[in-house]
Structure formats: C-alpha cells, structure tokens
C-alpha positions as CSV (number, residue, x, y, z in Angstrom):
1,X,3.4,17.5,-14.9
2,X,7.3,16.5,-16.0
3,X,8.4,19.1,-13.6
4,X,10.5,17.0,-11.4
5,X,13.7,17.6,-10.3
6,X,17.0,15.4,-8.9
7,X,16.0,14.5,-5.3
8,X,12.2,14.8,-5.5
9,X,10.1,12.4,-4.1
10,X,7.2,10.5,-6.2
11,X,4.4,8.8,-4.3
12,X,2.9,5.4,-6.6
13,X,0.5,3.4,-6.1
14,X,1.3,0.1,-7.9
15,X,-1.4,-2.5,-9.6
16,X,0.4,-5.6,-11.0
17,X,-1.0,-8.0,-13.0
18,X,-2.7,-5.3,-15.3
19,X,-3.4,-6.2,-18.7
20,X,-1.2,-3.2,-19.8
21,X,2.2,-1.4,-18.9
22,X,1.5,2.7,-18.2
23,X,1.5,5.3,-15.7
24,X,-1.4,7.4,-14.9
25,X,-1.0,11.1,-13.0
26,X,-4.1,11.0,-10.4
27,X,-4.8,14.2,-9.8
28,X,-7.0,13.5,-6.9
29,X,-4.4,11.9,-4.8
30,X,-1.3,13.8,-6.0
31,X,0.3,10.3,-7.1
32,X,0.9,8.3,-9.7
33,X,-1.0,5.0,-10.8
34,X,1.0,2.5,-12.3
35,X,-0.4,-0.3,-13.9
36,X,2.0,-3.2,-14.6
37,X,1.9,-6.4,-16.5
38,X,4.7,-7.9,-14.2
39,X,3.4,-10.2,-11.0
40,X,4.4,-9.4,-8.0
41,X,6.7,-12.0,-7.2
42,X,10.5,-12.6,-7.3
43,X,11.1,-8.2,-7.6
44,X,9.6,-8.7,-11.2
45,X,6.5,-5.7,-10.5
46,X,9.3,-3.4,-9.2
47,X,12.0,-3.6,-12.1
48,X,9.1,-2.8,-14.2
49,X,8.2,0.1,-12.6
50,X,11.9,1.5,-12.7
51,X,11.8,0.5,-16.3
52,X,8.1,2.2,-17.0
53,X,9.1,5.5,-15.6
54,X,12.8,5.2,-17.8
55,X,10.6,4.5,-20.8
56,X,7.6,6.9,-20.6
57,X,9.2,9.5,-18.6
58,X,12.4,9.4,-19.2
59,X,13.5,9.8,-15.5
60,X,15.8,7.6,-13.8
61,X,14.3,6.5,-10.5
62,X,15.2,4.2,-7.3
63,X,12.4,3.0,-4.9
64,X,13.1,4.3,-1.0
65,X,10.5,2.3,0.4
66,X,7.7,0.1,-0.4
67,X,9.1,-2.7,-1.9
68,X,6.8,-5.3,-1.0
69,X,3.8,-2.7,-0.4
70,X,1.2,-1.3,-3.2
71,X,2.7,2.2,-2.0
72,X,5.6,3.1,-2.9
73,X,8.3,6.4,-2.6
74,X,10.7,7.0,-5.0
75,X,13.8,9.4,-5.4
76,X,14.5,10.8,-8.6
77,X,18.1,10.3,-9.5
C-alpha cells in the first residue's frame, strides 16, 4: 500500500475528535481514514494529520485542498 511516489495525490477523509491518533487504508473507497485526537479548530486537526502521516508513514505531505472540509487532497512531497 506504501507505494506512493513524489507528486501523487492522497484522498482522506478526516474524523477529529477521535479518541485515538491512526490512519486507516479503506479499501472500499480508495482513501484513507484518519482518525485524529486534535479538534478542529484553530488548524490543530490539520497539523496533526501532516504529523500522523510523517510518523506512521513516513511521507512528507502538504494539504492542496480541504482545509476546513472532512475531505481532503494531499500532494506527496
């Protein structure tokens, strides 16, 4: 599933407020779920996400749109 290259573009679908920090590949939908303990207020949901995919996947991402949506895109870096 790691098989993502500089450029590529990564549909999420973020839930803040979760009781836990991951990200979860849904098949299904071709996207990945991320759960986040941030709230969505002040950006504090969306540097987690950054952070969370840093951590666990160890890919550098920026969000291209979405920022105050549940969907977002991001570009790998």
């Amino acid at each position: 599933m790691n098989n993502f290259s500089s450029q590529d573009i990564i549909i999420v679908r973020a839930k803040p407020n979760s009781s836990k920090s991951e990200l979860i590949w849904n098949n299904e939908y071709q996207r990945f779920d991320a759960f986040l303990h941030s709230i969505p207020d002040d950006n504090k949901a969306n540097s987690e996400l950054v952070k969370l995919f840093k951590k666990q996947l160890k890919l550098r991402v920026e969000i291209i749109s979405g920022l105050k949506s549940r969907n977002k895109k991001m570009k790998i870096l």
